[in-house]
C-alpha positions, 0 to 999 in steps of 0.5 A, spaced: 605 799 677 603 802 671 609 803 666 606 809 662 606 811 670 612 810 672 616 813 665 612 820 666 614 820 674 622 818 672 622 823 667 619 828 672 624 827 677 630 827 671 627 833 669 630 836 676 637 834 675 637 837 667 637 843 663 633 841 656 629 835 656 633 834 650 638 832 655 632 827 659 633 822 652 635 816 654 636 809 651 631 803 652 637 798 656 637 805 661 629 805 661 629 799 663 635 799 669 631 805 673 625 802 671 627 795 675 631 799 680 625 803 682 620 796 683 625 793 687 626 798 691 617 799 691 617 791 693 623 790 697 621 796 703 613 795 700 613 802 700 608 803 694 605 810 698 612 812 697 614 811 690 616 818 689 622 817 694 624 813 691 623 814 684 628 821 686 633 817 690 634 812 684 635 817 679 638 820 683 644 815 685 644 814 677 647 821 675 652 821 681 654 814 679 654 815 672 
């Protein structure tokens, strides 16, 4: 998948959890994390239609597991 891709499809889905896109920054090592989680999930259940879904859920499950 395309990395660019995926980074404006998780800022989209951030966007929807946070007041200011100031507040979407975040740091490479915390990129990197949802970035796996969301490729693993898109092999694991080889799910590609549905990477939307699951781009929500992960960063969804990162800000109530934060």
């Amino acid at each position: 998948m395309n990395r660019v891709l995926l980074r404006k499809m998780i800022s989209g889905a951030l966007k929807d959890y946070l007041w200011d896109e100031e507040d979407c920054m975040l740091t490479d090592q915390e990129w990197v994390q949802l970035e796996t989680k969301i490729l693993e999930q898109i092999k694991e259940e080889n799910q590609e239609e549905a990477i939307y879904a699951i781009i929500q859920d992960v960063v969804y499950d990162y800000f109530t597991n934060k």
